[in-house]
N, C-alpha and C positions, 0 to 999 in steps of 0.2 A: 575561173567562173565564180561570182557574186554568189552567197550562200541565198536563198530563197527566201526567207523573213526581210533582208535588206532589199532584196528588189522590188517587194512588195510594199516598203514603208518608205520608200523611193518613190514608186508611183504613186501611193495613195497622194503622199506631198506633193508632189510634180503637178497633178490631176486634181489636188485641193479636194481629195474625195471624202474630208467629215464632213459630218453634220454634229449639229444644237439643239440641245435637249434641256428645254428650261424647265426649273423646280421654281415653284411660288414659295413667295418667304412672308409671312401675314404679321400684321400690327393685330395684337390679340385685344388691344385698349381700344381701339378705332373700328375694328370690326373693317377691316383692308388689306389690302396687298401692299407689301412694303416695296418688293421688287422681286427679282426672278436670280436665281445660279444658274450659270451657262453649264452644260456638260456635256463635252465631248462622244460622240459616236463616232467610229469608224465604220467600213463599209457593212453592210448586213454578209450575213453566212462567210463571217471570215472570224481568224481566230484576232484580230486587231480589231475587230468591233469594239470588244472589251478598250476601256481607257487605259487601266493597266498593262495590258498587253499590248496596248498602242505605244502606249510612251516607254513603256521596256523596253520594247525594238528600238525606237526610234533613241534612247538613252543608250544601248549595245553598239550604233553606228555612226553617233554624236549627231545625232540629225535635230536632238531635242529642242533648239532654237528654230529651226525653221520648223516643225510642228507646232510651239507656240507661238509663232508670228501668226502660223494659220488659225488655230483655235481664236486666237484674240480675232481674226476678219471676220471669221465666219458666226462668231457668237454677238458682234455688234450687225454683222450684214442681218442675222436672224431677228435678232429683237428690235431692229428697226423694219423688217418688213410688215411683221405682225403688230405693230405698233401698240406694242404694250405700257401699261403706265408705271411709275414707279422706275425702282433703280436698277441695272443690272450690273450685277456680282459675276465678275471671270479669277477661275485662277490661274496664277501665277507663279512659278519658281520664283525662291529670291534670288539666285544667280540672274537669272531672266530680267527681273526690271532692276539689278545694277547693273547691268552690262546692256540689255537693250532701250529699256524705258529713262534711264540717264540723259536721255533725247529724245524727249517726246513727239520731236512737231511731225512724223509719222502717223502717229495713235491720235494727234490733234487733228489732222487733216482726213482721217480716215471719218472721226466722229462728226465732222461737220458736214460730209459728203453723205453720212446717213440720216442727217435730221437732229444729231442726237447732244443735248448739252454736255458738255464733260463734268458738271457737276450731279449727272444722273450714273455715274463709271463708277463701282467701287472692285478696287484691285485686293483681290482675296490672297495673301502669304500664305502658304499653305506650308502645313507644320513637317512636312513628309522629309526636307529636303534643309539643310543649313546653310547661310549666305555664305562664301568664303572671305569674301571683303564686307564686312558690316557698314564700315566707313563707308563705301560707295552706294551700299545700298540705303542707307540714311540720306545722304545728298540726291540720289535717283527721287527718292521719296519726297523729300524736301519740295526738289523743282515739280513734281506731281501735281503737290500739295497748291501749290501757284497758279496750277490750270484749272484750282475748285477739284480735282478727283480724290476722291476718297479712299484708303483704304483698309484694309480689314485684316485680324489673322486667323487665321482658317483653323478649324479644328484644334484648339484651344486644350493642350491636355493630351497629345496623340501624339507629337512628336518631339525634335530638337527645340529645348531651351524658351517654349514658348514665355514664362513669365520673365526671360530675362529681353527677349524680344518687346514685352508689351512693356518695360519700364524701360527702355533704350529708343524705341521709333515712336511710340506714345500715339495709336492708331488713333481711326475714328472708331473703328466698329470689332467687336472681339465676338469670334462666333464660337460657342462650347461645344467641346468633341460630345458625339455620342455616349461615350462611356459615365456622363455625368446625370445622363439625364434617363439611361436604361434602369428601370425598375426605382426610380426615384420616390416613389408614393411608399413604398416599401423597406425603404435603408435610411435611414434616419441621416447616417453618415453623410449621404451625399445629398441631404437639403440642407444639412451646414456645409458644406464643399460650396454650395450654389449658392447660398446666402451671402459667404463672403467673397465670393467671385463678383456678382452683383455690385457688392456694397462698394469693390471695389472700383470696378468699371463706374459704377455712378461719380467716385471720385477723382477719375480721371478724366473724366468728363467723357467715354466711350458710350454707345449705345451696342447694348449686349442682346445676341441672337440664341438663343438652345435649338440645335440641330440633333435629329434623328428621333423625336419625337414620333411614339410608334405604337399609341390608343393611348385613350378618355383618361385614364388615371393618370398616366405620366402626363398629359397636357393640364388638368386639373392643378396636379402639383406645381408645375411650374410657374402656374397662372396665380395659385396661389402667394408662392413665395415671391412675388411680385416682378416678373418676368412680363413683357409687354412683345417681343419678339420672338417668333416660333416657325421651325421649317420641320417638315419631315412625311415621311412615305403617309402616316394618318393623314394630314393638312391636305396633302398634294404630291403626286409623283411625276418626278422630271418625264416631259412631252416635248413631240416636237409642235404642237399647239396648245401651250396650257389656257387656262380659265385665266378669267380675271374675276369672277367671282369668289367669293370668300364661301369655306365650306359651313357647312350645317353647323358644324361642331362647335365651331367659332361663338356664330349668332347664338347658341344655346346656351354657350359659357355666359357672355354676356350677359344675354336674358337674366340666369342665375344667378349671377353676380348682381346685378340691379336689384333682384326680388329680393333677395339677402339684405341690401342697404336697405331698400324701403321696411322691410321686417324689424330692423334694427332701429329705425328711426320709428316707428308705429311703437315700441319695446321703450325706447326711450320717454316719447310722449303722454303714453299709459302709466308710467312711472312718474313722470312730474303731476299729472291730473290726480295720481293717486297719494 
């Protein structure tokens, strides 16, 4: 007899029974929505609701490709029903797109049957997990890169080898773990961590995300040290219908930020007159 977690992440797969839980990710310069992270939900009042304990299971019974064959339907079937604007961000094991995304025309034909450009697709690496063959995941990536999809490394600072990843695959978009951006207004340490993180993504030509932004202060900072892209539970909490509106917080920063310049440029003025 089948132990009872395997029969269970058995069916849920068989039965294609997640669901898609998009997080908004805002352009803090533009006062917009950059695009959405897919996130996986399992069934309600079960203990694989959690994603963790989803893909645990399904990692204990080697089921973990065909759970993200399904995450990837069901998070593009999502965000093409609600027709949201902007990019959507799924993740991915790097085993996963060297071994299954090395052959796209699957993932191409799925995206064209929902509406959806493939240069609107960025494949999040997610730092949890290490590729076993880099070479193959480099070439997987490569042929991606040829369909216009984009991709990202997740959690930046949280796992295996991330800065030897970001000078090796040379992403589009680097999204910074949580841990960089927690009590940020307050450690001095890690606004130089953030500054050269930055400075560096800007010369790689990557556009850089700070994830887990979580109140006013830590958004301040990071807006301040000239961070233009920002996701987290303050911003916006993964839904299974999010907003496309940009929240309060945003437009206030802005505002601020503008009143500041004209203050500056008024400060300057009175100083040449005078």
């Amino acid at each position: 007899m089948q132990p009872a977690v395997y029969c269970e992440i058995s069916e849920i797969i068989n039965s294609a029974n997640v669901s898609s839980q998009l997080q908004p990710i805002y352009n803090l310069a533009t006062n917009s929505v950059l695009g959405y992270e897919a996130l996986v939900r399992g069934p309600e009042n079960s203990l694989l609701h959690s994603p963790y304990h989803l893909f645990k299971a399904a990692d204990a019974y080697k089921l973990t490709t065909a759970l993200e064959t399904l995450c990837i339907k069901k998070a593009i079937e999502k965000f093409s029903l609600l027709d949201l604007p902007g990019k959507l961000f799924i993740n991915v094991t790097p085993n996963y797109v060297a071994t299954q995304l090395n052959n796209a025309n699957w993932l191409m034909h799925l995206l064209k049957k929902q509406g959806i450009s493939p240069n609107r697709l960025v494949i999040e690496l997610t730092e949890q997990s290490r590729a076993d063959d880099i070479d193959q995941l480099k070439t997987a990536l490569k042929r991606l890169k040829t369909f216009d999809i984009q991709f990202a490394i997740d959690d930046l600072g949280a796992g295996y080898s991330g800065l030897i990843q970001w000078s090796e695959m040379q992403p589009d978009i680097i999204k910074l773990d949580r841990h960089f951006v927690h009590n940020c207004h307050q450690q001095t340490h890690k606004q130089h961590f953030l500054r050269a993180l930055l400075e560096l993504a800007n010369s790689t030509n990557a556009l850089t995300i700070v994830e887990g932004i979580e109140n006013q202060a830590e958004l301040e900072c990071i807006y301040n040290l000239g961070f233009n892209f920002a996701q987290g539970f303050y911003l916006g909490k993964p839904t299974a219908t999010p907003t496309i509106a940009t929240p309060n917080v945003i437009k206030s920063l802005i505002s601020d930020a503008i009143s500041q310049l004209i203050q500056q440029a008024e400060q300057s003025s009175q100083r040449l007159l005078n």
